[in-house]
C-alpha positions in Angstrom: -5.1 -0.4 31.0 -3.3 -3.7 30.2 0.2 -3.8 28.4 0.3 -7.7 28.9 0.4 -10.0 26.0 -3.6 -10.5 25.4 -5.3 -13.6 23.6 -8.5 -12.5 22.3 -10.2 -15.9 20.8 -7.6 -16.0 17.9 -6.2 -13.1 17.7 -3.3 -12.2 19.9 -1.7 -9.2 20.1 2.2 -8.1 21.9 2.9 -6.1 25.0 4.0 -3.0 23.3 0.3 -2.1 22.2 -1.4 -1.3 25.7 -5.4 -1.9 25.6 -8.0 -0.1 27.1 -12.0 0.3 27.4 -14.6 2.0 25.6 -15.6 3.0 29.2 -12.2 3.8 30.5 -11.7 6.2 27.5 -14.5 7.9 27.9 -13.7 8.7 31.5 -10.1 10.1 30.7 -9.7 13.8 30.3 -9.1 14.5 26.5 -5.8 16.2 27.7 -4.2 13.5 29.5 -5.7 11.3 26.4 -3.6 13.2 23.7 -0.4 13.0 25.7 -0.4 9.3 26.4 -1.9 8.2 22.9 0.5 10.2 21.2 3.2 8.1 22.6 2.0 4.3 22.1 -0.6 2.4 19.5 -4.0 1.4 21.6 -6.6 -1.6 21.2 -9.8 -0.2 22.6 -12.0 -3.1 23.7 -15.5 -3.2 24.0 -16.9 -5.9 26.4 -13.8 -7.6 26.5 -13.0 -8.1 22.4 -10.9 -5.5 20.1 -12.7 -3.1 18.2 -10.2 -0.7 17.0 -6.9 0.9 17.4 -6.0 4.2 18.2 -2.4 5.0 16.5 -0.8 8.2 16.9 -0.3 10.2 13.4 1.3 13.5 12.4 -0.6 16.1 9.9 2.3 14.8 7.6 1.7 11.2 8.0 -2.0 11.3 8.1 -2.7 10.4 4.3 0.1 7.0 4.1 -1.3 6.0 7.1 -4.5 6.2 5.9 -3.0 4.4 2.4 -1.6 2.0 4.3 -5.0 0.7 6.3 -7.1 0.7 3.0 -4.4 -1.2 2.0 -4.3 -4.1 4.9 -8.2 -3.6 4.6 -7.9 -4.8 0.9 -6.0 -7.7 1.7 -8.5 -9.1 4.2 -11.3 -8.8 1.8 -9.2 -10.7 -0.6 -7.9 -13.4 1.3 -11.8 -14.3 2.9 -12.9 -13.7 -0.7 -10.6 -16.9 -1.4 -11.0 -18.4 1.6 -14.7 -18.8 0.6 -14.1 -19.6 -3.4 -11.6 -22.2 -1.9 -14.7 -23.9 0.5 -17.3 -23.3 -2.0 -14.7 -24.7 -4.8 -14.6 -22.0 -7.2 -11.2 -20.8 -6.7 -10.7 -22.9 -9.9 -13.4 -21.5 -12.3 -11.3 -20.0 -15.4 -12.1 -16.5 -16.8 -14.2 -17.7 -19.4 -16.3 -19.8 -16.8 -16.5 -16.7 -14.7 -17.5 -14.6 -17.7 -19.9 -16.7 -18.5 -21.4 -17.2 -15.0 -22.0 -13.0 -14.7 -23.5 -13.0 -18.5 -25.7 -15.4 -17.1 -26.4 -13.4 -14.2 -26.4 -9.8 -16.3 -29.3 -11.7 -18.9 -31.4 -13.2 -15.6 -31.8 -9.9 -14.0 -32.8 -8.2 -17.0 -35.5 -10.7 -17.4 -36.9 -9.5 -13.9 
């Protein structure tokens, strides 16, 4: 279990989130795993790259925190939604251009 700060390609994420294997979690004993997640976030890691995080939650707190990640998840689809209408250049197509486009679409598929 690592608790230094961890560069992973791009991402990099802080001491206070400790990290931990796929393998390594599947070896703990659920018991001892319930007390010590309860008290920190995780990153579990699978060959060396994040590929979640375990955050403690309360019955209570289940459904905001739940919110809140659909939430962060939304944003991230945005932003590489623009991030790829910005490379592509579309990010400055009007409504009426982009209405147009899916009529166009809509009347090519029903041709099919």
């Amino acid at each position: 279990m690592n608790q230094a700060l961890v560069r992973t390609g791009a991402l990099l994420y802080s001491s206070s989130m400790s990290s931990i294997s796929v393998s390594e979690l599947k070896k703990k004993l659920s018991k001892q795993w319930c007390r010590t997640a309860k008290k920190d976030d995780w990153v579990i890691t699978a060959e060396g790259q994040p590929v979640a995080v375990l955050s403690p939650v309360t019955s209570e707190l289940l459904e905001p925190t739940l919110s809140a990640l659909r939430s962060v998840r939304a944003l991230r689809a945005q932003s590489a939604l623009q991030k790829t209408a910005a490379a592509n250049g579309t990010e400055k197509l009007t409504m009426s251009e982009i209405d147009a486009e899916i009529a166009a679409v809509r009347r090519a598929r029903r041709r099919k």
